[in-house]
PAKOLLO-373893 format. One line per 2 residues: for each residue x, y, z of C-alpha. Coordinates in nm, 2 decimals, padded with zeros to 4 digits. Layout:
% PAKOLLO-373893
X Y Z; ...
This chain:
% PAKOLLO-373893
02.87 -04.18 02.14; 02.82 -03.92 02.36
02.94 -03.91 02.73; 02.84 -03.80 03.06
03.16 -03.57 03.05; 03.04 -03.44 02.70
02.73 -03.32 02.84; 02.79 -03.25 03.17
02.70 -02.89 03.31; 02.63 -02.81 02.95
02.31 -02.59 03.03; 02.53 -02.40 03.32
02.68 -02.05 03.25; 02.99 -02.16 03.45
03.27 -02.07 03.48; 03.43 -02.27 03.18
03.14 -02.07 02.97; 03.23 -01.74 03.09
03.63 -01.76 03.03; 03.51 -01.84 02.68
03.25 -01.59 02.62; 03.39 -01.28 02.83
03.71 -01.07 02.83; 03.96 -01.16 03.07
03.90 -00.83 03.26; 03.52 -00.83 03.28
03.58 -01.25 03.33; 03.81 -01.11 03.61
03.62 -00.87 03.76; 03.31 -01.05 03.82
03.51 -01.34 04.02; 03.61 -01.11 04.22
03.26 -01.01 04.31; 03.17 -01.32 04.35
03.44 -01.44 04.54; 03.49 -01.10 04.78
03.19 -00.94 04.72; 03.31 -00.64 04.52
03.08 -00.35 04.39; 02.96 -00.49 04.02
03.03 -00.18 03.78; 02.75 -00.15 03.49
02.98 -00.23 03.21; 03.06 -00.55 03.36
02.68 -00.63 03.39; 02.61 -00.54 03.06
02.87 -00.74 02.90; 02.76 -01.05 03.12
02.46 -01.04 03.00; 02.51 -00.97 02.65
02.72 -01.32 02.69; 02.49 -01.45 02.87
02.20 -01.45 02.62; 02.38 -01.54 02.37
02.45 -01.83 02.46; 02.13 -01.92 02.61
01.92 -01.86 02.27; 02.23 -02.08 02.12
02.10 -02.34 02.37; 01.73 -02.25 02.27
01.60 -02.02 02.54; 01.37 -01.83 02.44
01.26 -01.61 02.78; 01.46 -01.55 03.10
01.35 -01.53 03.44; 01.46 -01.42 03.78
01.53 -01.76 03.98; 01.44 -01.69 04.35
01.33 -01.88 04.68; 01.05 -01.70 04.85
00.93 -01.76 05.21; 00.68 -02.07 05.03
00.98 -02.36 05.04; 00.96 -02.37 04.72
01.14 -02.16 04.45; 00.97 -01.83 04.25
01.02 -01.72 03.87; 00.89 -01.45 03.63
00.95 -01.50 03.25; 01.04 -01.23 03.01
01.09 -01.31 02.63; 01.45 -01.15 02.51
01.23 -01.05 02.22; 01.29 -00.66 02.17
01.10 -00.47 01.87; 01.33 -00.40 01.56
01.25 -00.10 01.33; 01.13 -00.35 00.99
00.88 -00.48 01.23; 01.07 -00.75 01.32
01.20 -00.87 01.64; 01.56 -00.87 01.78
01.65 -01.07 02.13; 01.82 -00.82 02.36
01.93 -00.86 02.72; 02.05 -00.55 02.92
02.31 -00.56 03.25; 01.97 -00.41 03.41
01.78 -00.67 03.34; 02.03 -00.88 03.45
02.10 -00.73 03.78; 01.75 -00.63 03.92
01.41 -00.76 03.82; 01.07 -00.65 03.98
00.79 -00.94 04.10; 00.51 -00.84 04.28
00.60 -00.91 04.70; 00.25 -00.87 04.80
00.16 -01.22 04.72; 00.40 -01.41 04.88
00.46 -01.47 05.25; 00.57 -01.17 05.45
00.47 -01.24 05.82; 00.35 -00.86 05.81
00.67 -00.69 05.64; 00.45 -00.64 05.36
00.09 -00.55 05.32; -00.11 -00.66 04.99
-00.17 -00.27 04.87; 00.26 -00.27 04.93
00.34 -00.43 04.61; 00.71 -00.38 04.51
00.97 -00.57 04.56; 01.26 -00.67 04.41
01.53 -01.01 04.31; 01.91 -00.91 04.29
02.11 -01.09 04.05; 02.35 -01.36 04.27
02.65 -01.39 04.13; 02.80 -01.63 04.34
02.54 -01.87 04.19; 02.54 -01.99 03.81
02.28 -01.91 03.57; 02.13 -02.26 03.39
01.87 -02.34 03.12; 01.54 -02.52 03.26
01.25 -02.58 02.99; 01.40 -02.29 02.75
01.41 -02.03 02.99; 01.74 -01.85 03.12
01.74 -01.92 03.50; 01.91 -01.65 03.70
01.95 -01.73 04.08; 01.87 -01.45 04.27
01.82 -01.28 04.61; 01.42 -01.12 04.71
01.37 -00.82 04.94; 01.10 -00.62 04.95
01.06 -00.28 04.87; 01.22 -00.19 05.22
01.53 -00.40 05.14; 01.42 -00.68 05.40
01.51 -01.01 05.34; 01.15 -01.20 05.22
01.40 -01.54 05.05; 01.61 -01.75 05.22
01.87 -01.70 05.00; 01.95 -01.36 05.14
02.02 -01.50 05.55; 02.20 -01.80 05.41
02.47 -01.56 05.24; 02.52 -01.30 05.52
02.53 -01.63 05.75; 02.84 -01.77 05.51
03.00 -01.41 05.55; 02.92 -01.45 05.92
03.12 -01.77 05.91; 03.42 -01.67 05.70
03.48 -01.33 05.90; 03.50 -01.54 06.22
03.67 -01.81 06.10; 03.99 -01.63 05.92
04.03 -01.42 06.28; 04.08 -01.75 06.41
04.29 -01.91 06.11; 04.53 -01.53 06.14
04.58 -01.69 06.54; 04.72 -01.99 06.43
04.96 -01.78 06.18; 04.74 -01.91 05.86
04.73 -01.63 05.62; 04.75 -01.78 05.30
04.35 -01.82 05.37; 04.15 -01.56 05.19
03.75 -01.73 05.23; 03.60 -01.99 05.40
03.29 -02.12 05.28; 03.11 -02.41 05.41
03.05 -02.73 05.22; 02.72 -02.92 05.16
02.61 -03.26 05.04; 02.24 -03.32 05.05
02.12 -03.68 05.08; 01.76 -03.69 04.92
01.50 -03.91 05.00; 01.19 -04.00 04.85
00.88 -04.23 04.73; 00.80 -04.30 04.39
00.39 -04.41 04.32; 00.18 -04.49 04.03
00.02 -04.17 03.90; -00.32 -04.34 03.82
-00.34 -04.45 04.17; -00.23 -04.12 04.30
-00.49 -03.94 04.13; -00.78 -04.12 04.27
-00.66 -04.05 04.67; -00.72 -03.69 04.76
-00.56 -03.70 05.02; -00.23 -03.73 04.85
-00.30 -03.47 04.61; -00.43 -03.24 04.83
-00.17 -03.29 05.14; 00.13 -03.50 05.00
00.02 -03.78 05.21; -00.21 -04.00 05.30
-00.42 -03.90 05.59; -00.58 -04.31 05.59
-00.46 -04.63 05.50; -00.45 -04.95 05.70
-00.15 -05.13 05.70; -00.03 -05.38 05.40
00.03 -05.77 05.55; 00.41 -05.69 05.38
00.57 -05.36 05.49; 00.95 -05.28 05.54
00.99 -05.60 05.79; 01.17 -05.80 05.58
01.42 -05.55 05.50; 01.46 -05.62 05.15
01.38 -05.31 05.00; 01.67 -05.15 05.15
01.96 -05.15 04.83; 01.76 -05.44 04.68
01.79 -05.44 04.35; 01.63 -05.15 04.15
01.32 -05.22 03.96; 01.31 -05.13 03.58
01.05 -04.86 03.57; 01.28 -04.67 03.86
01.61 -04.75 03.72; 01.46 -04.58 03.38
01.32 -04.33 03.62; 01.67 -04.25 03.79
01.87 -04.31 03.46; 01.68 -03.95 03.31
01.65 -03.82 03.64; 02.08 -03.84 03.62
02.09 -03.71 03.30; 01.89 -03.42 03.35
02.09 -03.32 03.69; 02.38 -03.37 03.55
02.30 -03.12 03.25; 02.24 -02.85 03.52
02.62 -02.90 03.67; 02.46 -03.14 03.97
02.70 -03.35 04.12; 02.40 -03.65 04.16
02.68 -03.93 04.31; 02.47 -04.23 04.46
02.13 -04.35 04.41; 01.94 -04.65 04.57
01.69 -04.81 04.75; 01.59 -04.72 05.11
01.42 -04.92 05.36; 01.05 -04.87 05.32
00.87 -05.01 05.00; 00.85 -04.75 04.68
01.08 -04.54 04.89; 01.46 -04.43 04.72
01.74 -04.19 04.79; 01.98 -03.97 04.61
02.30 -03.81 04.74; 02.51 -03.56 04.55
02.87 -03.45 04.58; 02.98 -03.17 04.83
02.98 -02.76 04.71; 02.91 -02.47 04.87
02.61 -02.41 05.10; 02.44 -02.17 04.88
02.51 -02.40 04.53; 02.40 -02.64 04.73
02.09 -02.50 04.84; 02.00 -02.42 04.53
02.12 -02.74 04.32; 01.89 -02.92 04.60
01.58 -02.73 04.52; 01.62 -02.76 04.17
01.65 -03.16 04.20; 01.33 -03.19 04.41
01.14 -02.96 04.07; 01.34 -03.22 03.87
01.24 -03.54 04.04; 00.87 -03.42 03.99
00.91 -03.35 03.64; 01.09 -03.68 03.56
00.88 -03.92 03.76; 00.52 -03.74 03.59
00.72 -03.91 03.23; 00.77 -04.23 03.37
00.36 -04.23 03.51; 00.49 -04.16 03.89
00.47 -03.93 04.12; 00.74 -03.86 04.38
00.66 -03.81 04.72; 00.87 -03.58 04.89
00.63 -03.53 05.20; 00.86 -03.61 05.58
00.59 -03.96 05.64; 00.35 -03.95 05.31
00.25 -04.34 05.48; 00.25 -04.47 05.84
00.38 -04.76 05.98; 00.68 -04.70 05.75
01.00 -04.51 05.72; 00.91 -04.14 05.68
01.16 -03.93 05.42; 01.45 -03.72 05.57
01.72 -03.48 05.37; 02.09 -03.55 05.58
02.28 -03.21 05.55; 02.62 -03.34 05.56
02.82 -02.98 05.64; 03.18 -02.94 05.66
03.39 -02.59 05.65; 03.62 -02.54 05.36
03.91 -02.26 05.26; 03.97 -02.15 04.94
04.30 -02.37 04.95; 04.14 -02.66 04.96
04.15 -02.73 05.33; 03.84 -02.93 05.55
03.90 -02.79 05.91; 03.68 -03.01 06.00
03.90 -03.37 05.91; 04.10 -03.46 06.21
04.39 -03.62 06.01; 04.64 -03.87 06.10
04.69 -03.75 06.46; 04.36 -03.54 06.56
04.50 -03.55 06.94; 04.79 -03.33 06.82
04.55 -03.13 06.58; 04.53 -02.82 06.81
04.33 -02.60 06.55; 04.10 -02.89 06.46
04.02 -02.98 06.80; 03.93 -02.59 06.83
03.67 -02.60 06.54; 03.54 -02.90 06.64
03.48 -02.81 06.96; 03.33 -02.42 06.81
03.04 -02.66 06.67; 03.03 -02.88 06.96
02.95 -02.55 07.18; 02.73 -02.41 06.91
02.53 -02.67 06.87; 02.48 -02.71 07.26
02.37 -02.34 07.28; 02.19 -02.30 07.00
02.02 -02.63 06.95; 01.68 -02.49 07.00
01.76 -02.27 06.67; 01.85 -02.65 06.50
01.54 -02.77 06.61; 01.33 -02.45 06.47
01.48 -02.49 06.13; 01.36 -02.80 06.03
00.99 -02.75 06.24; 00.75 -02.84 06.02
00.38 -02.97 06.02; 00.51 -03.27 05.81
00.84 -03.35 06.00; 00.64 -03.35 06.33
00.53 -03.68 06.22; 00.89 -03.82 06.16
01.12 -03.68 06.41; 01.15 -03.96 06.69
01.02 -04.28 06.44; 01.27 -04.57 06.38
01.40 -04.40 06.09; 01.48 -04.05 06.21
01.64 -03.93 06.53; 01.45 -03.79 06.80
01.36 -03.43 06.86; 01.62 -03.37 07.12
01.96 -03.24 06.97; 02.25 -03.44 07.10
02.60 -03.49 06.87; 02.76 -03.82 06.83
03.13 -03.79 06.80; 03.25 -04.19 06.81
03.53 -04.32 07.03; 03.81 -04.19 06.88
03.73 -03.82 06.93; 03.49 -03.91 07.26
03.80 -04.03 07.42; 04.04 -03.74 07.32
03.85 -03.50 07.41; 03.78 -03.70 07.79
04.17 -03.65 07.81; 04.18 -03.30 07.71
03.93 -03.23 08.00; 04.13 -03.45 08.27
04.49 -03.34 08.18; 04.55 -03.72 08.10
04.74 -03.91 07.87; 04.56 -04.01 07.57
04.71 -04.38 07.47; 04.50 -04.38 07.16
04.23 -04.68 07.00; 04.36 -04.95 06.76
04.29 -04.93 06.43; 04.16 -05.26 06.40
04.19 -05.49 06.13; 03.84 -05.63 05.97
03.86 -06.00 05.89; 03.63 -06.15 05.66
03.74 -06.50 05.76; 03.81 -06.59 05.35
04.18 -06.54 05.22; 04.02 -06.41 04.92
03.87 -06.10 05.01; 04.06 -05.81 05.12
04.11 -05.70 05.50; 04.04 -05.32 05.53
04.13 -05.11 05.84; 03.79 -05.04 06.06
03.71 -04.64 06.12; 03.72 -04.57 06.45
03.41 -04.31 06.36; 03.13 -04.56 06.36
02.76 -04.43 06.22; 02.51 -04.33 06.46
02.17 -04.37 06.24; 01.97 -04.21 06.57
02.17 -03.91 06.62; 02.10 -03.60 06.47
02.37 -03.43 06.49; 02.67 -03.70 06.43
03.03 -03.68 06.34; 03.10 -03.87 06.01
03.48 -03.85 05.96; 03.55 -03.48 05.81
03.22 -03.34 05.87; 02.90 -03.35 06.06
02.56 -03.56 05.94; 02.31 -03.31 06.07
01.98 -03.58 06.02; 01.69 -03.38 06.12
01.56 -03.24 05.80; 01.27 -03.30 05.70
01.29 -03.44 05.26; 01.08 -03.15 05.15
01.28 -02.88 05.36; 01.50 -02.63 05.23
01.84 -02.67 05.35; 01.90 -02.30 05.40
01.73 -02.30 05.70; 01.93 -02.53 05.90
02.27 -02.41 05.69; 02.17 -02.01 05.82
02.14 -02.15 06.13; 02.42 -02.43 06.16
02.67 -02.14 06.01; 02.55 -01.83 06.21
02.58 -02.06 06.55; 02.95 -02.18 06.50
03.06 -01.81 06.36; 02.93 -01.69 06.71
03.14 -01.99 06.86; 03.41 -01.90 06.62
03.35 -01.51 06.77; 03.37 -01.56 07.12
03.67 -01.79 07.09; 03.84 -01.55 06.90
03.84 -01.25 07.11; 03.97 -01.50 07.40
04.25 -01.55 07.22; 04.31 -01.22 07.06
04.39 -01.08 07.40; 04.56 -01.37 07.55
04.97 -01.33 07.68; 05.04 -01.70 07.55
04.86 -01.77 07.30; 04.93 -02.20 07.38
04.84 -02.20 07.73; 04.49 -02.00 07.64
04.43 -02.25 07.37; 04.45 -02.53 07.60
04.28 -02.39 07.87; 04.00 -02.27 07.56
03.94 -02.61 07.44; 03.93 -02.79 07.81
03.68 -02.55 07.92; 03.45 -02.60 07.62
03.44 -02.95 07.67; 03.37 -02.97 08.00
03.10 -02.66 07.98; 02.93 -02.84 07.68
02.95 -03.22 07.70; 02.63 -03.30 07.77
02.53 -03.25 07.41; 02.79 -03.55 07.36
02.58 -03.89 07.35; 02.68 -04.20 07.13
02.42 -04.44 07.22; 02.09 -04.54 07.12
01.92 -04.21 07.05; 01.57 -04.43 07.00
01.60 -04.56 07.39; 01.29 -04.41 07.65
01.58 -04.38 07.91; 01.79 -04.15 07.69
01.52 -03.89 07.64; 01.47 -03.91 08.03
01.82 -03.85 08.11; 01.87 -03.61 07.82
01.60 -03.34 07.91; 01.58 -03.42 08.34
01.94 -03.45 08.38; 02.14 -03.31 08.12
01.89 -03.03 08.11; 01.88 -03.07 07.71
01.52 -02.91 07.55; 01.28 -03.19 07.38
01.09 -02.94 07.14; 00.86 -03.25 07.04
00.62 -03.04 06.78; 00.68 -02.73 06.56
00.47 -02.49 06.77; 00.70 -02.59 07.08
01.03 -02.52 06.83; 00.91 -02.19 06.63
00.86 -01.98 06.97; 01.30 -02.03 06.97
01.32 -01.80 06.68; 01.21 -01.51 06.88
01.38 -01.61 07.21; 01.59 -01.33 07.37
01.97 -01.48 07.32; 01.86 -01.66 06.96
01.79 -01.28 06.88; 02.03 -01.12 06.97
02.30 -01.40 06.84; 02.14 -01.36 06.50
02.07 -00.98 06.47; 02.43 -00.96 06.65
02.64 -01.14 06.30; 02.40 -00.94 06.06
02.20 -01.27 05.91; 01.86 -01.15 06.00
01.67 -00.81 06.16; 01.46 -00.83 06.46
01.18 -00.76 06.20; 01.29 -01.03 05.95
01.32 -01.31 06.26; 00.92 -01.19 06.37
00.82 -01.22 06.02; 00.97 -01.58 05.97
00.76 -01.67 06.33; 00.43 -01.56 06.20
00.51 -01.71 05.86; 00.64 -02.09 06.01
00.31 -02.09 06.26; 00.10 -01.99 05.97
00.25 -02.24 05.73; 00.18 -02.51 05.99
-00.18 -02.41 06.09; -00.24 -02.40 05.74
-00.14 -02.76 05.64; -00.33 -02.90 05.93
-00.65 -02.73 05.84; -00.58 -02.85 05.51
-00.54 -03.22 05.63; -00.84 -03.16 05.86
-01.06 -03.05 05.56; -00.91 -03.35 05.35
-01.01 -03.57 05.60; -01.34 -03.47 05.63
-01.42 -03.46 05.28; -01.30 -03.81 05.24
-01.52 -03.92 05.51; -01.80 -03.80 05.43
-01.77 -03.87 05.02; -01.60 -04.17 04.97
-01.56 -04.37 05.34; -01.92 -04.32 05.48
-02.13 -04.41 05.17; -01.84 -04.70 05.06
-01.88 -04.88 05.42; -02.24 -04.80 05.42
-02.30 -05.00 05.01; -02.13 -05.25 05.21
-02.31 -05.34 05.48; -02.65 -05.30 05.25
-02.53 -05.57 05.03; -02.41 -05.78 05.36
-02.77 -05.74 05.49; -02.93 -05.86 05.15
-02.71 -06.16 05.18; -02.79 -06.23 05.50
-03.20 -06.18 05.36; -03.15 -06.41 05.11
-02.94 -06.69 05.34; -03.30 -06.66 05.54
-03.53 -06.68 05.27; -03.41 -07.01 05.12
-03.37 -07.17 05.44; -03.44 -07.05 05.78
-03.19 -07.30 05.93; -02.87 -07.17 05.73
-02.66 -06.96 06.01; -02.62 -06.63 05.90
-02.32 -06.57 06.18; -02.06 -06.41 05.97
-02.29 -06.18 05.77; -02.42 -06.08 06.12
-02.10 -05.98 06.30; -01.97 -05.83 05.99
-02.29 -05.63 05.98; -02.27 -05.53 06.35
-01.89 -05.44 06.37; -01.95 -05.22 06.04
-02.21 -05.05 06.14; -02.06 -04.98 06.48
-01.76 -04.87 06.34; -01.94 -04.65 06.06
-02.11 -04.49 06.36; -01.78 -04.41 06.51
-01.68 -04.27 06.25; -01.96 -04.02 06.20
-01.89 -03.93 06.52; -01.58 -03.86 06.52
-01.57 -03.67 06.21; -01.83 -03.43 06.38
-01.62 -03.40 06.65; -01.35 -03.31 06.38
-01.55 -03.02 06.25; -01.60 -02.89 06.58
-01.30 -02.83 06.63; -01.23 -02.67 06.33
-01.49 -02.41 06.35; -01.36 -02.30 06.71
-01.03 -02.30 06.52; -01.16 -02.02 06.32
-01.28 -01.84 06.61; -00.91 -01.79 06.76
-00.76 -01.54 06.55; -00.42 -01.57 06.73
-00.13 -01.81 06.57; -00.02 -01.90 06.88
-00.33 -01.97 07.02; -00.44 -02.16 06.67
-00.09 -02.38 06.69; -00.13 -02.48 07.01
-00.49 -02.57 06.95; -00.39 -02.80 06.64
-00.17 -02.96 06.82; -00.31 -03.05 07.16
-00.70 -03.08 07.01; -00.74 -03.15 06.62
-00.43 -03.36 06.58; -00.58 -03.60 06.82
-00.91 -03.60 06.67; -00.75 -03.66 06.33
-00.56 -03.95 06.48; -00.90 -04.12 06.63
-01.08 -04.08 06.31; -00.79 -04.21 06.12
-00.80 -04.53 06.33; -01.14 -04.59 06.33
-01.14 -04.56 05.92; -00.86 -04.79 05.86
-01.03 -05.08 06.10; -01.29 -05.04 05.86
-01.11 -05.07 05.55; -00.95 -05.38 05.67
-01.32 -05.53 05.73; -01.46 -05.38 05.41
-01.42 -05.59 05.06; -01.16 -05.45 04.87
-01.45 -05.38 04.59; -01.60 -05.13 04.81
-01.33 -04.96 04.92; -01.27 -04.63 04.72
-00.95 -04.57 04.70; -00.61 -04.73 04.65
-00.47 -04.86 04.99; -00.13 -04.89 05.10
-00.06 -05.22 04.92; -00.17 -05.10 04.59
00.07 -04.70 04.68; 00.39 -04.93 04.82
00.40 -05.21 04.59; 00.24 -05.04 04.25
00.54 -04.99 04.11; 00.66 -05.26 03.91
């Protein structure tokens, strides 16, 4: 029988692969570019890849490609066959340290934000060895960095590596202060909790709106949502458990660490949470297991939703980037330990990201902008739009000593009693969960909640990393040139906390009077939409920060503003267009049959007997055709307000539009269609509704 352990990372080019397959010296020499970024020497390249190849066609690859994350949010490849011609006509399968190192797709076609023009075609992936090579469909997948033909950055691969460097420069100068130099690197560690909904395919494919946008831009509300609560780690249905038992496999093949998997609180909707590795393994094992998810629900007759709110009225889908900071001798400097009031050098990272997150939280809120994520930042299932940290009682109350020079006299560690001698008693954390925070302390690491299910997590990692480097920085230079080294550190970490507690909040993040008091008396920003949040990326000290730790250029930040502002106006027209077509195709004519046949009933009530009250017919007849009205209306209205969209010709100009104009006008039409679906027969109506999407499922 065979076992998870048999196959387990058994389409990876690990590490485990590579002692096999290569020398001990090229074996050694390649770690060592991996691990501190060494120059690769040719020979090394070319026997890598020689390895490499081999054992992919022993696996059955057939092609290999360049692996890469472009600009899109989703990830890029290019198959080549390793078929080579042989003199007898034949074909050999060859694979060069060239081939392996650089590759060559065409830039022009992806997003640019102006560092490349369409007639400026070249660009090029470099080979990332700190990332493993793995087998998907047949083809060699080799993750990879994309610059143009100028050497910018057009991936988000590239900032997310120079923004770990950033982090492990700063950090070991402030490990060498507390005498630590058995440290070499510091990486930070990632766990990415994915959510998602699963839907019948046949019923997907008859809603455009769900094909076209990934979710449903109308749909009236079921009588049975998420009230009940019983969706939420109920049991697991059998076409999802066979879904998720696959799903599992095929993760696990490609050397994910897929740990948990359940139900969450909305109807159809399910989450999977791996185990902890590097940000950039991460960041890649995460994209790969949204393309996964895809694949594996379209064999089980699903589709997976991985849109922020693909259905209103419910929960909406988030990604938790749970990000901690590791050294390569296995050390969290992020977990408080046994006595975190005496843990000088936690208390001084802790209170790095407490100050980074306070001074950079508009950067936060930029990275997980999105047209989608505007609808779910600030529901009842995702925290609200203004950045605050939760840090529980425990830390809360050592850090209120630190800043009053009083004794901290600690918090019992409670006992839980279950009341039954039976079952066990278990000591209570003093770090409770904050589910409305988006930026909360979870024991030995921070939950940062704000992203968005379809996100990449390399934005918010690039920018989580790069902010508590520059923490990291300015901390370290204080104490470089400090007499006594103690009294600065004290003095260092009481000053932070009083200069940056206002980011500190551990209540209700969903309470009206918290948003009051954050942004009119805290002074905290409330970047509500993702044309109020992009404009941070270009903002004077964000810039300079950034460009300052070598994770972007002042011409790689501009191009990521044009690109996020055109990405949203683009989805919205999209929606808009959706919307329209829908109206005018499918809603207008259904409502419309509708009322004819009401009004024939009614005709025929009359014509047998005069004195038979036609009352419901008549109202029926009246609100429908009122309401189809209003929706004609408004749909004009809509397409208005497209065509002075087109006029603009400024992003800016086109964003804010969207948002203060069309979005509103989307919003009225949606409402008056979904009054009318709940009056039309479900005959009529022309597409599933949200009974049919949540509940389809069996």
């Amino acid at each position: 029988m065979t076992t998870v352990p048999d196959y387990f990372g058994s389409m990876v080019f690990d590490s485990r692969v590579m002692k096999a397959r290569l020398s001990a010296e090229v074996y050694h020499s390649l770690k060592q570019t991996a691990q501190k970024g060494t120059k690769l020497d040719l020979s090394v390249a070319n026997a890598v890849a020689v390895a490499m190849k081999d054992w992919a066609v022993e696996n059955g690859a057939t092609h290999f490609t360049h692996w890469f994350q472009p600009l899109t949010g989703v990830t890029a490849e290019k198959h080549e066959s390793f078929i080579s011609p042989a003199p007898d006509g034949r074909v050999i399968m060859e694979f060069s340290g060239k081939e392996l190192i650089k590759g060559e797709p065409d830039a022009s076609s992806f997003p640019s934000g102006g560092l490349r023009a369409t007639f400026e075609a070249r660009g090029y992936t470099a080979w990332d060895p700190t990332s493993y090579a793995f087998i998907k469909d047949k083809t060699l997948c080799i993750p990879t960095a994309f610059c143009s033909y100028g050497g910018e950055a057009l991936d988000k691969k590239t900032p997310l590596l120079r923004s770990m460097e950033a982090l492990n420069k700063q950090t070991l100068r402030v490990l060498r202060l507390f005498g630590n130099s058995d440290v070499k690197r510091v990486c930070p560690s990632v766990g990415a909790e994915q959510e998602y909904f699963l839907v019948d395919q046949s019923m997907y494919n008859r809603r455009k709106d769900l094909m076209y946008t990934g979710r449903t831009l109308f749909g009236a509300k079921p009588p049975k949502g998420q009230e009940l609560d019983d969706h939420y780690f109920g049991t697991i249905k059998p076409r999802v458990a066979a879904f998720m038992e696959e799903l599992n496999t095929e993760l696990w093949k490609l050397g994910i660490l897929a740990k948990t998997e359940h139900n969450e609180v909305a109807p159809a909707q399910h989450e999977l949470a791996p185990i902890y590795t590097t940000a950039n393994i991460a960041t890649d094992q995460n994209q790969l297991t949204m393309e996964i998810m895809q694949k594996v629900a379209a064999k089980h007759g699903m589709v997976c939703l991985l849109h922020e709110k693909p259905f209103a009225g419910v929960n909406g889908s988030g990604k938790h980037n749970n990000w901690s900071i590791s050294t390569d001798t296995g050390v969290n400097l992020l977990a408080p330990g046994d006595t975190p009031h005496e843990n000088a050098q936690f208390l001084l990272f802790l209170v790095a990201v407490i100050k980074a997150v306070d001074d950079y939280q508009g950067l936060l809120r930029a990275a997980v902008a999105t047209a989608g994520n505007d609808h779910r930042l600030g529901a009842n299932e995702a925290p609200p739009a203004v950045i605050s940290i939760f840090l529980g009682d425990e830390l809360t109350a050592i850090l209120d000593s630190i800043k009053t020079d009083s004794p901290y006299n600690g918090i019992e560690k409670r006992k839980i009693k279950l009341g039954v001698d039976a079952l066990p008693r278990f000591t209570r954390d003093n770090t409770d969960r904050n589910r409305t925070s988006p930026f909360a302390y979870t024991g030995n690491k921070f939950e940062f909640r704000m992203l968005g299910s379809a996100n990449s997590i390399a934005c918010a990692n690039i920018m989580l990393n790069t902010a508590v480097a520059e923490s990291l920085r300015v901390f370290a230079e204080e104490l470089e040139a400090a007499s006594d080294f103690n009294a600065a550190l004290h003095e260092l970490i009481k000053r932070t906390i009083r200069e940056h507690e206002r980011i500190i909040f551990n209540g209700n993040g969903y309470d009206d009077a918290w948003i009051r008091e954050a942004t009119e008396t805290r002074g905290l920003l409330n970047l509500r939409t993702t044309p109020d949040a992009i404009p941070m990326l270009i903002e004077k000290e964000n810039m300079e920060m950034l460009l300052s730790h070598g994770v972007y250029t002042e011409s790689e930040l501009r191009s990521r503003y044009e690109i996020l502002l055109e990405n949203y106006c683009k989805i919205v027209r999209i929606e808009a267009l959706t919307m329209i077509d829908m109206v005018r195709k499918e809603i207008l004519p259904a409502v419309a049959s509708y009322v004819a046949d009401l009004v024939s009933v009614a005709g025929a009530k009359k014509a047998l007997d005069a004195e038979i009250p036609r009352n419901y017919e008549q109202k029926l007849i009246m609100r429908l055709s009122r309401l189809n009205e209003a929706i004609d209306g408004r749909t004009d209205l809509l397409e208005a307000s497209m065509i002075k969209l087109d006029t603009m010709g400024d992003l800016a100009r086109e964003a804010a539009w969207i948002r203060d104009d069309i979005l509103p006008k989307m919003g009225e039409l949606r409402a008056a269609s979904d009054e009318a679906e709940t009056l039309t027969a479900e005959a009529y109506w022309p597409f599933p509704t949200y009974g049919d999407l949540l509940f389809g499922v069996k």
